[in-house]
PDB file of N, CA, C and O in Angstrom:
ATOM      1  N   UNK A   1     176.905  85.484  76.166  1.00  0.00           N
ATOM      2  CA  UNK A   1     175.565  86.014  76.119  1.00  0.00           C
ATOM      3  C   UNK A   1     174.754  85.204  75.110  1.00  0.00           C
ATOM      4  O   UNK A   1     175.005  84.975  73.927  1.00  0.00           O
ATOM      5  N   UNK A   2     173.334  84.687  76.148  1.00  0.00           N
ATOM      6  CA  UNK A   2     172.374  84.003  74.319  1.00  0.00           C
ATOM      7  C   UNK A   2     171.475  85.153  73.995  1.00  0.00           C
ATOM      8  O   UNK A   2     170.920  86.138  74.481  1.00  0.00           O
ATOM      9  N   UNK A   3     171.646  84.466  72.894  1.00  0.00           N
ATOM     10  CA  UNK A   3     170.727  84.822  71.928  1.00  0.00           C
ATOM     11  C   UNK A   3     169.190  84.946  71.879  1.00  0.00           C
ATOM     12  O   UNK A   3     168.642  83.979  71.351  1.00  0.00           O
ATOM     13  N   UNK A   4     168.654  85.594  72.168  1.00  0.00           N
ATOM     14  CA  UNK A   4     166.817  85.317  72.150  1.00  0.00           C
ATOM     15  C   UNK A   4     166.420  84.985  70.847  1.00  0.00           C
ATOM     16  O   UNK A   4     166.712  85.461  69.750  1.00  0.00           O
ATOM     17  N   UNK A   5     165.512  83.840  71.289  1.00  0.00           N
ATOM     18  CA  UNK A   5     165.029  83.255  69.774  1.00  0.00           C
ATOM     19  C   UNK A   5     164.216  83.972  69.124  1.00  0.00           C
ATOM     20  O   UNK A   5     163.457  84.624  69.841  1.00  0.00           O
ATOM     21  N   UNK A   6     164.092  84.094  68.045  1.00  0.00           N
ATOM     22  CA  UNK A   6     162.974  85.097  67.914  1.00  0.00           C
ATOM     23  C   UNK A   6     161.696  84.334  67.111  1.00  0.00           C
ATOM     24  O   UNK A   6     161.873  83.411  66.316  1.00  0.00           O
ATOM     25  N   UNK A   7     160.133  84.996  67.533  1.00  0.00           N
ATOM     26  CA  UNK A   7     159.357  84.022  67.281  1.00  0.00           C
ATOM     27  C   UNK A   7     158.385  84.959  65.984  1.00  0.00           C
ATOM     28  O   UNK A   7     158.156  86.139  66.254  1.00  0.00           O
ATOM     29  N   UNK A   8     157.836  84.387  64.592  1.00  0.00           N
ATOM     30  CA  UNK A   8     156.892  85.030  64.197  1.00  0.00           C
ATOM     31  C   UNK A   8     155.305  84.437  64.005  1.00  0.00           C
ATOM     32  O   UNK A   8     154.929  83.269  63.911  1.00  0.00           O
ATOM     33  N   UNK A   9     154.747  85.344  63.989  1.00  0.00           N
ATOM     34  CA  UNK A   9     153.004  85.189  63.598  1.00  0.00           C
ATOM     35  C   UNK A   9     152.976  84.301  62.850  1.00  0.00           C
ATOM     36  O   UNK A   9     153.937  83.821  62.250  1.00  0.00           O
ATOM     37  N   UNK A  10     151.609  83.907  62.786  1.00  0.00           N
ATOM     38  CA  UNK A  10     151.648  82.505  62.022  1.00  0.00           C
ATOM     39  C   UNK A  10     151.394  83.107  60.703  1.00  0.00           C
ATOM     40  O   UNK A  10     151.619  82.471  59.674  1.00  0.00           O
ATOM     41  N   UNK A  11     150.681  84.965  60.686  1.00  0.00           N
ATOM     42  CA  UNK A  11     150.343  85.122  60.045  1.00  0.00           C
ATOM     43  C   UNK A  11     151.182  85.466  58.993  1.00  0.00           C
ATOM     44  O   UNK A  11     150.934  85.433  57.787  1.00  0.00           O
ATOM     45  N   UNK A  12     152.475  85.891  59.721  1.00  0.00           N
ATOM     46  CA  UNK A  12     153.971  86.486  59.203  1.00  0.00           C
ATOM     47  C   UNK A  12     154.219  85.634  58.245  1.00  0.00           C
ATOM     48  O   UNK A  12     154.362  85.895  57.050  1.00  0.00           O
ATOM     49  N   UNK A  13     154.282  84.402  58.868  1.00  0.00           N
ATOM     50  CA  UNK A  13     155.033  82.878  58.254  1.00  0.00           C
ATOM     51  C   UNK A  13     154.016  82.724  56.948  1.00  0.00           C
ATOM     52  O   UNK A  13     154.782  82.370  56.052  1.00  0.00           O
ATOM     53  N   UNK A  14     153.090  82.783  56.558  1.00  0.00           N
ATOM     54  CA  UNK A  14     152.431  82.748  55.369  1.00  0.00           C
ATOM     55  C   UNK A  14     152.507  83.832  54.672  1.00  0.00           C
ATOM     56  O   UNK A  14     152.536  83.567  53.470  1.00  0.00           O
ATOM     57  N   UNK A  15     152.571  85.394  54.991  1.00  0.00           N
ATOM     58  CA  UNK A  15     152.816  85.985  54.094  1.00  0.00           C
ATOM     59  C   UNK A  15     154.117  86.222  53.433  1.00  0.00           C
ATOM     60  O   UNK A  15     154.279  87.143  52.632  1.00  0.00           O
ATOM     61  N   UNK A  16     155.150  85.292  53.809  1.00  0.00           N
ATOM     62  CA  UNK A  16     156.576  85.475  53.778  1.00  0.00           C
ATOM     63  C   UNK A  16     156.366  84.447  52.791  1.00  0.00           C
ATOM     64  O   UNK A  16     156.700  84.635  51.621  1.00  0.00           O
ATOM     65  N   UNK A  17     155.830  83.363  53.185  1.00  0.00           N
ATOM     66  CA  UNK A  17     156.062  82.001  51.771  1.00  0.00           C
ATOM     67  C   UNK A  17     155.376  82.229  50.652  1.00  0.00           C
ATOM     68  O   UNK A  17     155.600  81.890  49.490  1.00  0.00           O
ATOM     69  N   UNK A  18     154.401  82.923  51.202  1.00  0.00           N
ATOM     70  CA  UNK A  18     153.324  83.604  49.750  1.00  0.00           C
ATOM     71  C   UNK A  18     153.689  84.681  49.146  1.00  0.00           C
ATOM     72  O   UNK A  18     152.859  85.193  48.394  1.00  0.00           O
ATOM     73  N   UNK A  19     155.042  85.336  49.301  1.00  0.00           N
ATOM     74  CA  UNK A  19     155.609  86.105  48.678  1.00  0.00           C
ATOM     75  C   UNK A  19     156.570  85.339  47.352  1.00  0.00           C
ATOM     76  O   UNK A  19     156.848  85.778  46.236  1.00  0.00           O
ATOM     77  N   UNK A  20     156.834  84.339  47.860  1.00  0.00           N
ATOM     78  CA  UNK A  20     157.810  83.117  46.747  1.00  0.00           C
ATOM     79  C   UNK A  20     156.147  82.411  45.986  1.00  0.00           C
ATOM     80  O   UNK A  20     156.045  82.554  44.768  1.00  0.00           O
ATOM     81  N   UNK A  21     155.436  81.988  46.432  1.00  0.00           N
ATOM     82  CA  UNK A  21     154.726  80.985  45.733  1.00  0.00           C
ATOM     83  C   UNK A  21     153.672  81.878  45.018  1.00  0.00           C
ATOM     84  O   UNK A  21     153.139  81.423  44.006  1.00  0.00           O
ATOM     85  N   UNK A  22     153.306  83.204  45.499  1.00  0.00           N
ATOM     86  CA  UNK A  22     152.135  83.477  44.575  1.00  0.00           C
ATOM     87  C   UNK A  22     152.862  84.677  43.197  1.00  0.00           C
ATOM     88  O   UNK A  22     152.624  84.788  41.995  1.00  0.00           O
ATOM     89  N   UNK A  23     154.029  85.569  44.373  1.00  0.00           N
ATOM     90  CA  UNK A  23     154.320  86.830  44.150  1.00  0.00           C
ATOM     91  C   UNK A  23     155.121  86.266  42.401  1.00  0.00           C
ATOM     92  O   UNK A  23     154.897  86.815  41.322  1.00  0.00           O
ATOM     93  N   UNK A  24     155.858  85.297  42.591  1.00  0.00           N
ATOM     94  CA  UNK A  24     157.074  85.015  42.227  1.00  0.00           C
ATOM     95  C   UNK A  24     158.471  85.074  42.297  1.00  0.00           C
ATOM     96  O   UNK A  24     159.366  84.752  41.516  1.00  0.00           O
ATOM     97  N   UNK A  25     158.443  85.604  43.513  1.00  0.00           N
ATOM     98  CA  UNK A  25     159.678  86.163  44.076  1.00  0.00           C
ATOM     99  C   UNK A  25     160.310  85.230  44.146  1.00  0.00           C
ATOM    100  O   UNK A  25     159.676  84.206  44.398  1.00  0.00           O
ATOM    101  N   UNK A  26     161.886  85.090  43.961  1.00  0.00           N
ATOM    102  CA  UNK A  26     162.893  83.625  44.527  1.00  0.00           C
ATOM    103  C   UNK A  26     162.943  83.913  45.907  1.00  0.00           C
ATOM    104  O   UNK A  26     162.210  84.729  46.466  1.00  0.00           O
ATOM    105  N   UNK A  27     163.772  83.267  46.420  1.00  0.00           N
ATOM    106  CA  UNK A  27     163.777  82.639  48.190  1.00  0.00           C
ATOM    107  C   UNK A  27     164.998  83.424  48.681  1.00  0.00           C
ATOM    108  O   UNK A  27     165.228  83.545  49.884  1.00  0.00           O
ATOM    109  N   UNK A  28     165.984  84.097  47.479  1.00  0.00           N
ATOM    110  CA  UNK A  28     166.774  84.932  47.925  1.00  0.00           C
ATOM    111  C   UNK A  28     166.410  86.170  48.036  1.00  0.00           C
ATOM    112  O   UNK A  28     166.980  86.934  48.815  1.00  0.00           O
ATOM    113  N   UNK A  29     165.227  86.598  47.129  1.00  0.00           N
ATOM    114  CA  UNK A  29     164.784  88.160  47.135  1.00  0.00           C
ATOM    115  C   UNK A  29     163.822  87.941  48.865  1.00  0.00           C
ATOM    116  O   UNK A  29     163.959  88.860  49.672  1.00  0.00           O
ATOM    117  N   UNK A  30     163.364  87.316  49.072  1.00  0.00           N
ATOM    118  CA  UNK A  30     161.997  87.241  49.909  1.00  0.00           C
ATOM    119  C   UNK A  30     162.849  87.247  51.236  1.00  0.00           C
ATOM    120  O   UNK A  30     162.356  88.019  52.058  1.00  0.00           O
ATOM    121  N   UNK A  31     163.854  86.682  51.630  1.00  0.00           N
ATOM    122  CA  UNK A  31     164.363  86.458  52.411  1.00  0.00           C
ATOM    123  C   UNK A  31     165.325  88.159  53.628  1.00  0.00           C
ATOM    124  O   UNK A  31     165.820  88.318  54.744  1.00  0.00           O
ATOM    125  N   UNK A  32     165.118  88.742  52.716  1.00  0.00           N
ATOM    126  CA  UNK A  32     165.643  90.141  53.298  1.00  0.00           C
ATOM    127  C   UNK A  32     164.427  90.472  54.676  1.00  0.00           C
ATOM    128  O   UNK A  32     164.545  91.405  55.470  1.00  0.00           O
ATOM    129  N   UNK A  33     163.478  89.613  54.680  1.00  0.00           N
ATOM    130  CA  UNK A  33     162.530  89.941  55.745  1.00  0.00           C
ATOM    131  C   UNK A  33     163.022  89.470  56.736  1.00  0.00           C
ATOM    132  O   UNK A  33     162.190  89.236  57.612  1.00  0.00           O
ATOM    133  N   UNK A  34     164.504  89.115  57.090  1.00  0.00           N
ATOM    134  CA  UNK A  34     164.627  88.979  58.421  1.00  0.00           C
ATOM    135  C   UNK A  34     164.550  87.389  58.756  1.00  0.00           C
ATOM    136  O   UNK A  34     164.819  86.820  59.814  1.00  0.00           O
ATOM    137  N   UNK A  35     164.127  86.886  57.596  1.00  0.00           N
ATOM    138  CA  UNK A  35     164.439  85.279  57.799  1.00  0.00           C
ATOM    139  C   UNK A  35     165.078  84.829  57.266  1.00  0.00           C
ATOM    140  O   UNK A  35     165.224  85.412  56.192  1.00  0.00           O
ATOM    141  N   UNK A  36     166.075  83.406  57.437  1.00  0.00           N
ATOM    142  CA  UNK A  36     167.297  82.943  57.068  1.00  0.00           C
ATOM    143  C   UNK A  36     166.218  82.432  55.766  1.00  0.00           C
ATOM    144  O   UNK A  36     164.991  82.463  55.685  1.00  0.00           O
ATOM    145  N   UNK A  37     167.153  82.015  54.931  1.00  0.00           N
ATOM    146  CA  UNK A  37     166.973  80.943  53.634  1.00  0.00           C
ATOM    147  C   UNK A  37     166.185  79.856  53.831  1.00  0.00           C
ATOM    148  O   UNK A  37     165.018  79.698  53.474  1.00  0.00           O
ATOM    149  N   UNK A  38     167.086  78.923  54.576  1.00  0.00           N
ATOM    150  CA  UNK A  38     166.578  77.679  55.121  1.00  0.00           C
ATOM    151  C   UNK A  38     165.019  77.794  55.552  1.00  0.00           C
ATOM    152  O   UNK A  38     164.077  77.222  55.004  1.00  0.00           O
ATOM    153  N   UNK A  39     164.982  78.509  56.458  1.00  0.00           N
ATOM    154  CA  UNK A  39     163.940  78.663  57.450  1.00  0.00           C
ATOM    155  C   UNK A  39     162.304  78.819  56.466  1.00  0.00           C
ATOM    156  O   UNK A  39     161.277  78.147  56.568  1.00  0.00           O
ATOM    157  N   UNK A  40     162.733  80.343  55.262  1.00  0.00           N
ATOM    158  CA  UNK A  40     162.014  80.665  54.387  1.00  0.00           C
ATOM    159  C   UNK A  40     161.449  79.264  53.224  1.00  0.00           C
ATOM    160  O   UNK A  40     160.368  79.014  52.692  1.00  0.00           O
ATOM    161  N   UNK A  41     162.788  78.605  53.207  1.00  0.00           N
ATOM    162  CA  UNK A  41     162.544  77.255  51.876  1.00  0.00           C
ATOM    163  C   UNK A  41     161.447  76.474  52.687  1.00  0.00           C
ATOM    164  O   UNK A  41     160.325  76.259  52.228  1.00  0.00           O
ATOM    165  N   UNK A  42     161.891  76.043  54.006  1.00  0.00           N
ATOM    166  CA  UNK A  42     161.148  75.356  54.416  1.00  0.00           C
ATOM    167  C   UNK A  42     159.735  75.563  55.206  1.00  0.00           C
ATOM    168  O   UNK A  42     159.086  74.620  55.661  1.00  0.00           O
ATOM    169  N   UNK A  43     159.342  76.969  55.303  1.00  0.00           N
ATOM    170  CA  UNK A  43     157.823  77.559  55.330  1.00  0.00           C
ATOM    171  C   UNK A  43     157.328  77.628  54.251  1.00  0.00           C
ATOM    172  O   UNK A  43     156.113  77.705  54.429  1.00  0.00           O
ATOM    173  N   UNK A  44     157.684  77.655  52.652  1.00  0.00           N
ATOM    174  CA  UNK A  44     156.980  77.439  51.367  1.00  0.00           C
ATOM    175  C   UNK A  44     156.916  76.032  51.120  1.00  0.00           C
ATOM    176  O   UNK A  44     155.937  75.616  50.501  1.00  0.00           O
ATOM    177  N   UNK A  45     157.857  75.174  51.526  1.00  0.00           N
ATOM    178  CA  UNK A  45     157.888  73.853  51.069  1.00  0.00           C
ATOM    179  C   UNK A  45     156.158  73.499  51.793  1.00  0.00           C
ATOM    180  O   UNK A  45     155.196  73.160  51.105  1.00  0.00           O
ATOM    181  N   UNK A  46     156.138  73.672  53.154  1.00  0.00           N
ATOM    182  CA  UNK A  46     155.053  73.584  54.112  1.00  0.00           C
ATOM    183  C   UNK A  46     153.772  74.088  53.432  1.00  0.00           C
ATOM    184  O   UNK A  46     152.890  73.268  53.178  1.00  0.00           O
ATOM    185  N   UNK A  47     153.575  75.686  53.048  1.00  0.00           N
ATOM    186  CA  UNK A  47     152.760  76.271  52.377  1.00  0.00           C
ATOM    187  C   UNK A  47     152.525  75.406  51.139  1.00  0.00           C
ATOM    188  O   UNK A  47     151.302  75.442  51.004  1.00  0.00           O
ATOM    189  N   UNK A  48     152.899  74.845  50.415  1.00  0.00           N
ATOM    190  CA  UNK A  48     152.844  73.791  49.164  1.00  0.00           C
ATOM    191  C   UNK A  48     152.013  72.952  49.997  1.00  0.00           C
ATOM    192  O   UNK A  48     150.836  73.116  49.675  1.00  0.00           O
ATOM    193  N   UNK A  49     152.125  72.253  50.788  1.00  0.00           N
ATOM    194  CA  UNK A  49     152.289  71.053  51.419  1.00  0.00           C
ATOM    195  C   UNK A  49     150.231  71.083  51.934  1.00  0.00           C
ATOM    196  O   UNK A  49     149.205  70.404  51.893  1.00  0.00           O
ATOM    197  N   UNK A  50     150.730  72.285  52.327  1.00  0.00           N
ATOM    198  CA  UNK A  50     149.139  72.405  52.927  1.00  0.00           C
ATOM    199  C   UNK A  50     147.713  72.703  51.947  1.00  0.00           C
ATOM    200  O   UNK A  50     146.518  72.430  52.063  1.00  0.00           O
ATOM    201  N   UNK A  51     148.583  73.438  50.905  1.00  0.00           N
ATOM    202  CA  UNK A  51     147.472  74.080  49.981  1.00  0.00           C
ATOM    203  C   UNK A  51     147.297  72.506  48.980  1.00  0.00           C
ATOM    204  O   UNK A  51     146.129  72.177  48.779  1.00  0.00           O
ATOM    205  N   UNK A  52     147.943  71.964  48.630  1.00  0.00           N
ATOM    206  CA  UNK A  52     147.554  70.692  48.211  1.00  0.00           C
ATOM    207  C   UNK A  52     146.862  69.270  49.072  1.00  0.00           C
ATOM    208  O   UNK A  52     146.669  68.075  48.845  1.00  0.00           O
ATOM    209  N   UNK A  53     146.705  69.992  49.880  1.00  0.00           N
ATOM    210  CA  UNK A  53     145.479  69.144  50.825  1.00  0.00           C
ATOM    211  C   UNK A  53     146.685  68.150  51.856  1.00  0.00           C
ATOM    212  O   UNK A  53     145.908  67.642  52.664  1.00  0.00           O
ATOM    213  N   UNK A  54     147.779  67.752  52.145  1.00  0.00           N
ATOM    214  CA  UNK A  54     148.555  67.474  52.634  1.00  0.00           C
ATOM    215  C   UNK A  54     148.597  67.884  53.940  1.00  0.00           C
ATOM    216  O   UNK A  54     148.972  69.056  53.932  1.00  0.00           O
ATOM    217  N   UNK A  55     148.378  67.460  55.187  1.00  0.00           N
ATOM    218  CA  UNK A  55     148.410  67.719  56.702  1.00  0.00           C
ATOM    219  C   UNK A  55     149.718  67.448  57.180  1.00  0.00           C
ATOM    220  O   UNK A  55     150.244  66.344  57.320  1.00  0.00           O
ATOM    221  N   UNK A  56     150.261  68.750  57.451  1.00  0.00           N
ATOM    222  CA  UNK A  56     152.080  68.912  57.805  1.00  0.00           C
ATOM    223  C   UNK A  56     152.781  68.209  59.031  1.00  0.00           C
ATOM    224  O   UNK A  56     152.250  68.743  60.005  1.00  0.00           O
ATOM    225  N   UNK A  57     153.571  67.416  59.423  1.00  0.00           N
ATOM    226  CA  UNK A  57     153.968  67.277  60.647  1.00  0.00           C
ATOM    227  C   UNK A  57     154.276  67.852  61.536  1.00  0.00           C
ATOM    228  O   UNK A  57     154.373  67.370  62.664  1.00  0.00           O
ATOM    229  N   UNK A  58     154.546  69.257  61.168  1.00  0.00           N
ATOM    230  CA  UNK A  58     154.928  70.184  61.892  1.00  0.00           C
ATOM    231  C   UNK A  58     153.474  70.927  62.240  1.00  0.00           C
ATOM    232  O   UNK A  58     152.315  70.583  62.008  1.00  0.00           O
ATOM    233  N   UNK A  59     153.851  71.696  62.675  1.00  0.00           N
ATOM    234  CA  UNK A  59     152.906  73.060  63.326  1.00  0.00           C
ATOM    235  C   UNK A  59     152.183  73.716  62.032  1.00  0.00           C
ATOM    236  O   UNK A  59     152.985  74.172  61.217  1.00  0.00           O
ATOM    237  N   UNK A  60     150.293  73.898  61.567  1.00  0.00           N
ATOM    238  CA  UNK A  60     150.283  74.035  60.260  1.00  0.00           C
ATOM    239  C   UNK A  60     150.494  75.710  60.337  1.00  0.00           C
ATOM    240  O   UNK A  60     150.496  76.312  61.411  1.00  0.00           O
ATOM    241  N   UNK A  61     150.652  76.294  59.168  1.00  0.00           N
ATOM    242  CA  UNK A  61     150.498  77.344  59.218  1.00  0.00           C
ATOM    243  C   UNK A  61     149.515  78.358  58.801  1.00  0.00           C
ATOM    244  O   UNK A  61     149.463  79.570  59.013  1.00  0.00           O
ATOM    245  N   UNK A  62     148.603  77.401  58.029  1.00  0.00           N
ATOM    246  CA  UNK A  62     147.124  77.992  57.846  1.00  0.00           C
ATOM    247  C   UNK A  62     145.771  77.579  58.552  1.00  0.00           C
ATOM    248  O   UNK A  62     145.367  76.422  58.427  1.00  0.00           O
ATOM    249  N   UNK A  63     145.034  78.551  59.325  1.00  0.00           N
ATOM    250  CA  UNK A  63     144.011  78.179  60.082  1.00  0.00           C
ATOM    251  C   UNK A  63     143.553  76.682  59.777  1.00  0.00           C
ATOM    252  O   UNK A  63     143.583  75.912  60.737  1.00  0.00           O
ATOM    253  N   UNK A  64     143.101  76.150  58.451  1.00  0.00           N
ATOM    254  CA  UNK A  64     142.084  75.352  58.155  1.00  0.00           C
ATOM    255  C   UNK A  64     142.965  73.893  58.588  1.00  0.00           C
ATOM    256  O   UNK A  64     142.356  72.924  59.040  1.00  0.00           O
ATOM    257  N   UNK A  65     144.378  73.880  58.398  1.00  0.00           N
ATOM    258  CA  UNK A  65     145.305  72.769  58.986  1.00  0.00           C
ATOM    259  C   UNK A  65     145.591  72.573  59.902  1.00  0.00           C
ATOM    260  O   UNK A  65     146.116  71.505  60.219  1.00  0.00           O
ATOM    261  N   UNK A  66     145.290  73.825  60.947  1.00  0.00           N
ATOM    262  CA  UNK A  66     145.734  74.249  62.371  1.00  0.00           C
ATOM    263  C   UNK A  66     144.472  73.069  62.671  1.00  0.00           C
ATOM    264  O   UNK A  66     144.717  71.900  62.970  1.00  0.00           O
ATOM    265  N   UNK A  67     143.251  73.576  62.541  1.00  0.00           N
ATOM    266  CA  UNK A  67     142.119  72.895  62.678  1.00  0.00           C
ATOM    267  C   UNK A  67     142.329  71.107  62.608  1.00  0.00           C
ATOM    268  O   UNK A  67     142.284  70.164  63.397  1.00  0.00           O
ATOM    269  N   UNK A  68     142.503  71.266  61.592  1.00  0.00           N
ATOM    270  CA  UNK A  68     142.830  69.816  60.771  1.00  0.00           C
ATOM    271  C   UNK A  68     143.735  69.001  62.271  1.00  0.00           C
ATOM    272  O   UNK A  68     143.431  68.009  62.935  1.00  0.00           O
ATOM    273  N   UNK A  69     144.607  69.708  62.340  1.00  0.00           N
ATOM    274  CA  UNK A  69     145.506  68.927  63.086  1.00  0.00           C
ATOM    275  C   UNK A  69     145.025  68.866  64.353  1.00  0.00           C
ATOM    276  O   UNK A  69     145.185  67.778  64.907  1.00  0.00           O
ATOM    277  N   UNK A  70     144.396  69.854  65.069  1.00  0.00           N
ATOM    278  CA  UNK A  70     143.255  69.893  66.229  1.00  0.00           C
ATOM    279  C   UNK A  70     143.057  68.291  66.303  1.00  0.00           C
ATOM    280  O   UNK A  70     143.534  67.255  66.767  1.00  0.00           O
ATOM    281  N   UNK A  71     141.959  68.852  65.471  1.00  0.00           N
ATOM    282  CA  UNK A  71     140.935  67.458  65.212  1.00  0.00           C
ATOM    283  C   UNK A  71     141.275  65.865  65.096  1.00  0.00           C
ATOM    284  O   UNK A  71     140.569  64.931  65.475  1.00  0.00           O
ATOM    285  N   UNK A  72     142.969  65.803  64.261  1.00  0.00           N
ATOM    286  CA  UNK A  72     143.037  64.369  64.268  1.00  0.00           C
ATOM    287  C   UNK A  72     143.819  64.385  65.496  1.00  0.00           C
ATOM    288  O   UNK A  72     143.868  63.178  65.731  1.00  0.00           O
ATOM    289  N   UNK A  73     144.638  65.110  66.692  1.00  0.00           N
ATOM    290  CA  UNK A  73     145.075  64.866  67.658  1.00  0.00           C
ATOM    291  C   UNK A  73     143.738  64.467  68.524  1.00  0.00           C
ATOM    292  O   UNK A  73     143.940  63.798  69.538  1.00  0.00           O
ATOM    293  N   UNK A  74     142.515  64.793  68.229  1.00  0.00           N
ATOM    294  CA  UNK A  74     141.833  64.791  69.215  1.00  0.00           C
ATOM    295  C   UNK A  74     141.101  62.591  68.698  1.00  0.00           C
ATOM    296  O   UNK A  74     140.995  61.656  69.491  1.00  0.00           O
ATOM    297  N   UNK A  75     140.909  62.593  67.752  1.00  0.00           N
ATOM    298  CA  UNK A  75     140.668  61.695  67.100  1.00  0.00           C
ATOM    299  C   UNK A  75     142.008  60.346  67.646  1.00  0.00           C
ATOM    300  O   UNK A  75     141.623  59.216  67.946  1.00  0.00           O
ATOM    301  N   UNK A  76     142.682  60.515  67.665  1.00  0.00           N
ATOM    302  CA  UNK A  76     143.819  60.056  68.286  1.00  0.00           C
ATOM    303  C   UNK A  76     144.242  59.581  69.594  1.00  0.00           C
ATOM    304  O   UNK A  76     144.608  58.437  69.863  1.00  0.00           O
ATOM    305  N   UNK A  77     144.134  60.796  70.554  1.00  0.00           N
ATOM    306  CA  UNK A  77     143.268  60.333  71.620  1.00  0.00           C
ATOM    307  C   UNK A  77     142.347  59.639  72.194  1.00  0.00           C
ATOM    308  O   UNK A  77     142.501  58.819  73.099  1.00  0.00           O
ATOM    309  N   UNK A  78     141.110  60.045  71.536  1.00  0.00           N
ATOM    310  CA  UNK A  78     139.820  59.527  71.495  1.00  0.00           C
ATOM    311  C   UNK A  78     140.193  57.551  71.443  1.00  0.00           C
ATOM    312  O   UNK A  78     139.671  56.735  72.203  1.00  0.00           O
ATOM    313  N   UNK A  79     141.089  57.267  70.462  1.00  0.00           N
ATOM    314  CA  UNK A  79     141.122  56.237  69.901  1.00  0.00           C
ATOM    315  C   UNK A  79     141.616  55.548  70.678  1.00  0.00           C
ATOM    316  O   UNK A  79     140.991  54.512  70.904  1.00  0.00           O
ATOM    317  N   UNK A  80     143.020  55.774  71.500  1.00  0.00           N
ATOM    318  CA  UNK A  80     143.587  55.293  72.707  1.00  0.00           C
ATOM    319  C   UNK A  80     143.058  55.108  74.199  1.00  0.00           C
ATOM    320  O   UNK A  80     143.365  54.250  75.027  1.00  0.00           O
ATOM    321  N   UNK A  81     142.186  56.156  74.285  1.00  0.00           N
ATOM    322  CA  UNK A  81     140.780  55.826  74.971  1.00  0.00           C
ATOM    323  C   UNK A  81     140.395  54.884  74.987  1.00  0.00           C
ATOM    324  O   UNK A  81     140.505  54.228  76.023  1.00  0.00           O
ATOM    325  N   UNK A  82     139.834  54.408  73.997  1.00  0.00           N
ATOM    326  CA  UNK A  82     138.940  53.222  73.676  1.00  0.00           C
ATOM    327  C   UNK A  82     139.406  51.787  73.336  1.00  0.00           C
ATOM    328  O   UNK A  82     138.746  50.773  73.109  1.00  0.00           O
ATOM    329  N   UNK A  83     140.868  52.024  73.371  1.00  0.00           N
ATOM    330  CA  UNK A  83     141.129  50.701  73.309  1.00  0.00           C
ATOM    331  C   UNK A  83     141.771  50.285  74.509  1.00  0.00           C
ATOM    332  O   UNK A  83     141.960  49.087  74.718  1.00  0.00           O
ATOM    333  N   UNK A  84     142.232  51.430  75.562  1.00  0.00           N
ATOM    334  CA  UNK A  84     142.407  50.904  77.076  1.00  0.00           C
ATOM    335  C   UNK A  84     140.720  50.308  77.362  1.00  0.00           C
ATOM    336  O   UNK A  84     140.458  49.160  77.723  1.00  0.00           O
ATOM    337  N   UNK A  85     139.847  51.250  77.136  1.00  0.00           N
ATOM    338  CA  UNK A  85     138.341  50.533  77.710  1.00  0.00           C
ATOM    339  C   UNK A  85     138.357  49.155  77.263  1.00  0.00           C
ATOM    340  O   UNK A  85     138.020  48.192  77.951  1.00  0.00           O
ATOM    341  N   UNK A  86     138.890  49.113  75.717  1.00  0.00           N
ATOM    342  CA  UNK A  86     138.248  47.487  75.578  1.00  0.00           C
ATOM    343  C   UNK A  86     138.725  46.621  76.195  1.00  0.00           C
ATOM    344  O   UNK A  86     138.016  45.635  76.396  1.00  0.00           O
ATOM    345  N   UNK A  87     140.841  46.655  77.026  1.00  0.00           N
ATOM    346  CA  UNK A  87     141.406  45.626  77.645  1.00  0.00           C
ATOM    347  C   UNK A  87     140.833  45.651  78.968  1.00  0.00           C
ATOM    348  O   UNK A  87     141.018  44.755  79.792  1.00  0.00           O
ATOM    349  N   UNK A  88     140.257  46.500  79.132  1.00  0.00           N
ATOM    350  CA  UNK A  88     139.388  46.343  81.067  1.00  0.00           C
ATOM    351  C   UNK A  88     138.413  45.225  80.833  1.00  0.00           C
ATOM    352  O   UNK A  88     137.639  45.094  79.885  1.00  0.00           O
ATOM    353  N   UNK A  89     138.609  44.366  81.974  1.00  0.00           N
ATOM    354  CA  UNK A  89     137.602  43.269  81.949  1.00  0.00           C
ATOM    355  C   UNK A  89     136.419  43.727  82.514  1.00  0.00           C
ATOM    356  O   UNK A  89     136.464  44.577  83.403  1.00  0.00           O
ATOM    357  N   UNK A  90     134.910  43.076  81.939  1.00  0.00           N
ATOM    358  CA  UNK A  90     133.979  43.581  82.103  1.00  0.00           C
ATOM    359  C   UNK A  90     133.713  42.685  83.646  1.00  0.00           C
ATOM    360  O   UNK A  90     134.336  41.649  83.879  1.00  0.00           O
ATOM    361  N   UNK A  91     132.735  43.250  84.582  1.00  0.00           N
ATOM    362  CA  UNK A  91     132.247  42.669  85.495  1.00  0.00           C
ATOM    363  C   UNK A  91     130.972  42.631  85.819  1.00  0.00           C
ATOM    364  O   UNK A  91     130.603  41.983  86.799  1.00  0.00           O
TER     365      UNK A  91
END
């Protein structure tokens, strides 16, 4: 039998890391919410990551990075766009 993965809010995932980074809680007290260790270290490491102006590789977890990352995927695109246009020969 599997296992269903289980998925949380984005909003979950920040108030869980902001329980270690603002509360002071360690990563072993915070962690009784149902999330492994690992999982918890590495949604505060992220939460660090973002609040110091840093754009995450992963999935962000605060609106304004969510955005952020929007925007340079779209920027990105945009860019690959334009450089297929420039190898088309003009006629």
């Amino acid at each position: 039998m599997t296992k269903k993965r289980r998925s949380f809010s984005s909003e979950f995932k920040v108030d869980a890391a902001s329980l270690v980074l603002d509360q002071g809680n360690s990563i072993a007290e915070a962690s009784p919410l149902d999330i492994g260790e690992t999982t918890l270290r590495r949604r505060v490491k992220q939460l660090q990551q973002e609040r110091g102006g840093t754009t995450p590789a992963s999935k962000a977890l605060t609106p304004e990075q969510q955005r952020i990352q929007e925007l340079e995927a779209r920027i990105n695109r945009l860019e690959r766009e334009k450089a297929i246009l420039k190898k088309l020969p003009l006629s």
